[in-house]
C-alpha positions as CSV (number, residue, x, y, z in Angstrom):
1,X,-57.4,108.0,-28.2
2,X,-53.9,108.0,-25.9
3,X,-53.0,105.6,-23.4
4,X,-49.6,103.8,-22.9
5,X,-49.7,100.4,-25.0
6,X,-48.4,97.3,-23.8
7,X,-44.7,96.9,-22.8
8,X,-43.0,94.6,-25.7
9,X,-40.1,92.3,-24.8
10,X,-37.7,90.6,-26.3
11,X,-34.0,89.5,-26.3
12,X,-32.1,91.0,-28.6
13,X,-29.6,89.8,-31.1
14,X,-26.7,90.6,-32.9
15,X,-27.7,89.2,-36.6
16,X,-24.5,91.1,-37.7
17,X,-21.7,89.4,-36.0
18,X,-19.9,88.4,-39.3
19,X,-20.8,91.4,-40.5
20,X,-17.8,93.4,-42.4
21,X,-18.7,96.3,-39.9
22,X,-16.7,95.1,-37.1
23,X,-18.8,97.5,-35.0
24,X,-21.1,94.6,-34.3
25,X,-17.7,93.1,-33.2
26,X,-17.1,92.8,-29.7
27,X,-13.2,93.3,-29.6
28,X,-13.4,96.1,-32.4
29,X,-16.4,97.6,-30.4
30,X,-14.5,98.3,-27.1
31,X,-11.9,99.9,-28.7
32,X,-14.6,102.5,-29.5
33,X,-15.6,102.5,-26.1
34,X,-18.3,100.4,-25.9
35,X,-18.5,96.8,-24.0
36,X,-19.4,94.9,-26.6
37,X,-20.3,94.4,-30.4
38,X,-23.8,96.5,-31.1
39,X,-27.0,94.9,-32.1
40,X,-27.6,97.2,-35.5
41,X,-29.5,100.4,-35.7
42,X,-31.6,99.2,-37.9
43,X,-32.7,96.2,-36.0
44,X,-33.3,98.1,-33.1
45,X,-35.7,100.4,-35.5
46,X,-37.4,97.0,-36.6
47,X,-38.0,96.4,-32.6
48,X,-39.8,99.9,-32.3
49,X,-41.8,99.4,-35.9
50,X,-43.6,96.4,-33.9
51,X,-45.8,99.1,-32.2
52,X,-47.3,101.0,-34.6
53,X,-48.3,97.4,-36.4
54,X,-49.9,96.5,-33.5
55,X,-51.7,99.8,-33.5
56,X,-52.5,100.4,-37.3
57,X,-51.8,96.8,-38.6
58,X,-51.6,97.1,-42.5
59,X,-52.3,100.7,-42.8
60,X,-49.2,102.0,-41.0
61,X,-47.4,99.6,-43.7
62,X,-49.0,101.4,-46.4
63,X,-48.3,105.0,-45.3
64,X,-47.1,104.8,-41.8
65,X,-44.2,107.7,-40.6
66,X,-41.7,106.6,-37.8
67,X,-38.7,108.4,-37.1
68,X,-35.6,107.0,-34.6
69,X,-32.4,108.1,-33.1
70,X,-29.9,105.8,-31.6
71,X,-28.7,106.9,-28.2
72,X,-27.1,103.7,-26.5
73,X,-26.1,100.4,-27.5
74,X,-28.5,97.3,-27.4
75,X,-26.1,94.6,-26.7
76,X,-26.7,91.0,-27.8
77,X,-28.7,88.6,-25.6
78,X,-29.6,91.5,-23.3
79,X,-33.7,92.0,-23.0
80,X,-34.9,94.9,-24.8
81,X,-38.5,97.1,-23.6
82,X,-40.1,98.8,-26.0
83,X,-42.7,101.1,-25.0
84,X,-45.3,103.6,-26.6
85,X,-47.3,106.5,-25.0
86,X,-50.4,107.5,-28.0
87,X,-51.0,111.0,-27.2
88,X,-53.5,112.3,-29.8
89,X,-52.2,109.3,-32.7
90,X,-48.8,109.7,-32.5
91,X,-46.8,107.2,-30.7
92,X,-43.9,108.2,-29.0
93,X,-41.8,105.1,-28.7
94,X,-38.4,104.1,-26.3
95,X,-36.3,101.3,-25.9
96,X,-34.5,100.4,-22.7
97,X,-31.9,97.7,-22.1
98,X,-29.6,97.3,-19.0
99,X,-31.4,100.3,-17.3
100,X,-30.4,102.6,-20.5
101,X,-32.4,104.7,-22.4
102,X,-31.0,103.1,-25.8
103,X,-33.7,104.6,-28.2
104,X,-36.1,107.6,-28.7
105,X,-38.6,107.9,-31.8
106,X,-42.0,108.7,-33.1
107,X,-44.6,106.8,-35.2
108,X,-48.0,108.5,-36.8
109,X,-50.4,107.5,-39.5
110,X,-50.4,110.1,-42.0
111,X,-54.3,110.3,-43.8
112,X,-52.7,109.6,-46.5
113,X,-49.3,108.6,-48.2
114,X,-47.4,111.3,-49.9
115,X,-46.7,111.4,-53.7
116,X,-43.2,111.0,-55.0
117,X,-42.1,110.7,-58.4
118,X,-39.4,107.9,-59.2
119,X,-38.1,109.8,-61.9
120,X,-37.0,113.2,-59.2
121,X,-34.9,110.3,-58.2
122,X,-31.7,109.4,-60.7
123,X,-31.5,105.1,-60.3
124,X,-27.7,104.6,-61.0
125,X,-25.6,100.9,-60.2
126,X,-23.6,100.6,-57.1
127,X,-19.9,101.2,-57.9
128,X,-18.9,98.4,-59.8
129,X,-15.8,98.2,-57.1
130,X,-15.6,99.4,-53.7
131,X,-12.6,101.1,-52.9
132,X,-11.7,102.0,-49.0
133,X,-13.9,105.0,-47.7
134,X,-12.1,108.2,-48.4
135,X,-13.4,112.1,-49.3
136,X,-14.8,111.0,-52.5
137,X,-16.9,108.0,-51.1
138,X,-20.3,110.4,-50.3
139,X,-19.5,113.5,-51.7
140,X,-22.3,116.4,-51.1
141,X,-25.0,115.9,-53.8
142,X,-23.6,112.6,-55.5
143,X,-26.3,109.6,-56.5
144,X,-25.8,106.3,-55.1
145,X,-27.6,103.2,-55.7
146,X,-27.3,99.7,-54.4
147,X,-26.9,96.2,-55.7
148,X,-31.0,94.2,-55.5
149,X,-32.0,92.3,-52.5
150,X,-34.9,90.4,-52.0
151,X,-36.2,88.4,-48.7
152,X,-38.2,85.7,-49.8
153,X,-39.3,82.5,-48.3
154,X,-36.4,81.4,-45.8
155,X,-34.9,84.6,-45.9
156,X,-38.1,86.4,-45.2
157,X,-39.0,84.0,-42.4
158,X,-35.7,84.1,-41.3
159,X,-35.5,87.9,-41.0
160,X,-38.5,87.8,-38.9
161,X,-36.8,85.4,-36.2
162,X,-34.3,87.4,-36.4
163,X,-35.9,90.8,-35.6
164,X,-38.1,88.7,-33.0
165,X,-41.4,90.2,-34.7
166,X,-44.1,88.1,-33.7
167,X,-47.2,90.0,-35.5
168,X,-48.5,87.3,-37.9
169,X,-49.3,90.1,-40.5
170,X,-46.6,89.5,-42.5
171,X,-46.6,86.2,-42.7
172,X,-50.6,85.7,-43.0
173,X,-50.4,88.8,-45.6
174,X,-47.2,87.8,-47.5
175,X,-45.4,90.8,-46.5
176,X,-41.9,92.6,-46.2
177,X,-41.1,94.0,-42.7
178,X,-40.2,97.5,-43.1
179,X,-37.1,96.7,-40.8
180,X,-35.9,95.4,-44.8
181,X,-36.1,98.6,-45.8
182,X,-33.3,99.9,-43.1
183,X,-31.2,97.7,-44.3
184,X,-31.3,98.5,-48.2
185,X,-30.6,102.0,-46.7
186,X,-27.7,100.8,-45.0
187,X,-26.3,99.1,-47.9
188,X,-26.2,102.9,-49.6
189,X,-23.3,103.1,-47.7
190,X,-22.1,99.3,-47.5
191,X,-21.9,98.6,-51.5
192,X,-20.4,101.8,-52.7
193,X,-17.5,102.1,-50.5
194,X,-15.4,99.8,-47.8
195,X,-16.2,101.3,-44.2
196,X,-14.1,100.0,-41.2
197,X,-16.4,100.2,-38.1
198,X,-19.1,102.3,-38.4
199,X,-22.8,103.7,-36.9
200,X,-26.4,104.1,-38.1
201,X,-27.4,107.6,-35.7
202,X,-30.6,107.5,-37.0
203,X,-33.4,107.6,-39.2
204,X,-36.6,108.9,-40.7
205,X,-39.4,106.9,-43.1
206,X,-42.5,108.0,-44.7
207,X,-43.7,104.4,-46.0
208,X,-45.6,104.6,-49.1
209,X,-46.9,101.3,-49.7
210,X,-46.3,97.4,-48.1
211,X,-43.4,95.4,-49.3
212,X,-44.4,92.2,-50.4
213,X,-42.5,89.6,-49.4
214,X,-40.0,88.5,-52.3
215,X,-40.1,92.0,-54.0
216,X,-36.8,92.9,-55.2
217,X,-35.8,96.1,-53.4
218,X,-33.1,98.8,-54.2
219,X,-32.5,102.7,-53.2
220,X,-31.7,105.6,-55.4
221,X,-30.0,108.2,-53.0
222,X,-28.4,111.3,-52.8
223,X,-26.3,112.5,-50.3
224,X,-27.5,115.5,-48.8
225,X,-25.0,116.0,-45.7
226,X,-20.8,115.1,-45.4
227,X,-19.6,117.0,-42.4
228,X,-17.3,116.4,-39.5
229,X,-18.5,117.0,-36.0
230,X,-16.6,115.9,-32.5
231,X,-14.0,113.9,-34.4
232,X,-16.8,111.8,-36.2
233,X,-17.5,111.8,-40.3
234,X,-21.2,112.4,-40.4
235,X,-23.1,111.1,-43.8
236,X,-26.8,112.2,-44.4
237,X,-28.8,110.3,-47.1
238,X,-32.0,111.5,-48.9
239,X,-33.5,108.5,-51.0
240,X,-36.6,107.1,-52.5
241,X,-36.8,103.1,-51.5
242,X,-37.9,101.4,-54.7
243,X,-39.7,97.7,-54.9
244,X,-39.0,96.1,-59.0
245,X,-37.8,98.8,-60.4
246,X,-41.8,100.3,-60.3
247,X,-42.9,100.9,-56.9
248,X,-42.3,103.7,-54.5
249,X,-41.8,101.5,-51.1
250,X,-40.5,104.7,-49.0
251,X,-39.4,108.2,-48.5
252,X,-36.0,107.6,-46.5
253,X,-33.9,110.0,-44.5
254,X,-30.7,108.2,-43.0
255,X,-28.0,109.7,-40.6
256,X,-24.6,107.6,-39.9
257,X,-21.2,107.9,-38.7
258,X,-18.6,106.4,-41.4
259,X,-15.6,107.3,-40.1
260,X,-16.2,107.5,-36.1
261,X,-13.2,108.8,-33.6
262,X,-11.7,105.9,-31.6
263,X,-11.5,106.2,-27.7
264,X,-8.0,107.0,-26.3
265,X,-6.5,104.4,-24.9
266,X,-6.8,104.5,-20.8
């Protein structure tokens, strides 16, 4: 069946003011050329995961795909409209704010979920101590791994809030927001090198079961892309998203700026 589902709104928010990516900064931002600190990437991809939920409920959050790339900024406080045209099950999925087209992606229900193998992917610690970003930091075909995070209780209520996901699947089911998952990919990055300011482009997931709320979550990735391109360091990721050590959670492909060019000074 296609059709257009119904417009979701919200105002976004910047949960990463403090963060150390001083992207999400509003001084450090407009140096960069924006006018003020961004709302994540990955936050933003939480907003557009809320429509394939409302489509598929649990079974997108057993085997759902989504993909998104990150156009504009989605500033904080600003409204945000998702939208989703079905056209033959798949959902192709935008998000506007101040007039802007800010995202583009695509959401499906695969008939069923993939098979991966946790051993194809080598689990190793997160460097045991970061040291500034530099050549070294995600060279082509290294494994990187990230320190355990879990959202439970508070946090996982919290993280809902935050994210201004209003389903009550995941609360009534006792389930992790796949938004979670973007963010363990993230940290990838975060705890095996210091970045200054830097950009999630975009991202791809095949998930491959639900999260359950609580469940200790870590990545084992390898970087399959380092390149430069218009002044900016480009970083491609490649990982298997693991719940306890045990359980596949997703197939992850993750696309990020480290090292982007400042703007001239006018």
């Amino acid at each position: 069946m296609s059709g257009r589902l119904e417009t979701w709104r919200l105002q976004a928010y910047n949960t990463a003011k403090q963060s150390e990516n001083k992207m999400h900064d509003d001084t450090v931002a407009k140096r960069y050329g924006f006018s003020g600190g961004l709302v994540p990437g990955v936050d933003v991809m939480a907003y557009m995961m809320h429509m394939p939920v409302v489509k598929w409920g649990r079974d997108f959050l057993e085997r759902g795909l989504i993909d998104a790339r990150f156009i504009k900024p989605v500033y904080d406080g600003e409204t945000a409209e998702v939208t989703a045209e079905d056209n033959n099950g798949v959902l192709a999925i935008e998000v506007k704010s101040r007039g802007d087209l800010c995202a583009t992606g695509s959401a499906s229900l695969p008939a069923a979920a993939p098979s991966f193998l946790i051993a194809d992917y080598r689990e190793v610690p997160a460097v045991a101590e970061r040291k500034p970003v530099n050549a070294s930091s995600y060279e082509m075909g290294k494994w990187l791994g990230t320190t355990p995070r879990r959202w439970a209780g508070e946090a996982a209520s919290e993280y809902l809030a935050d994210i201004r996901e209003t389903d009550p699947i995941f609360a009534r089911e006792g389930l992790g927001h796949p938004g979670l998952i973007q963010r363990v990919m993230n940290r990838v990055l975060v705890d095996n090198a210091i970045l200054g300011p830097w950009i999630h482009v975009g991202s791809k997931m095949q998930l491959l079961s639900a999260a359950k709320a609580g469940d200790e979550i870590t990545a084992r990735a390898k970087v399959t892309g380092n390149y430069d391109k218009k002044g900016h360091r480009f970083v491609e990721l490649d990982a298997l998203v693991v719940a306890n050590g045990t359980t596949p959670l997703a197939h992850c492909w993750h696309l990020a700026i480290t090292q982007p060019r400042e703007q001239a000074a006018a």
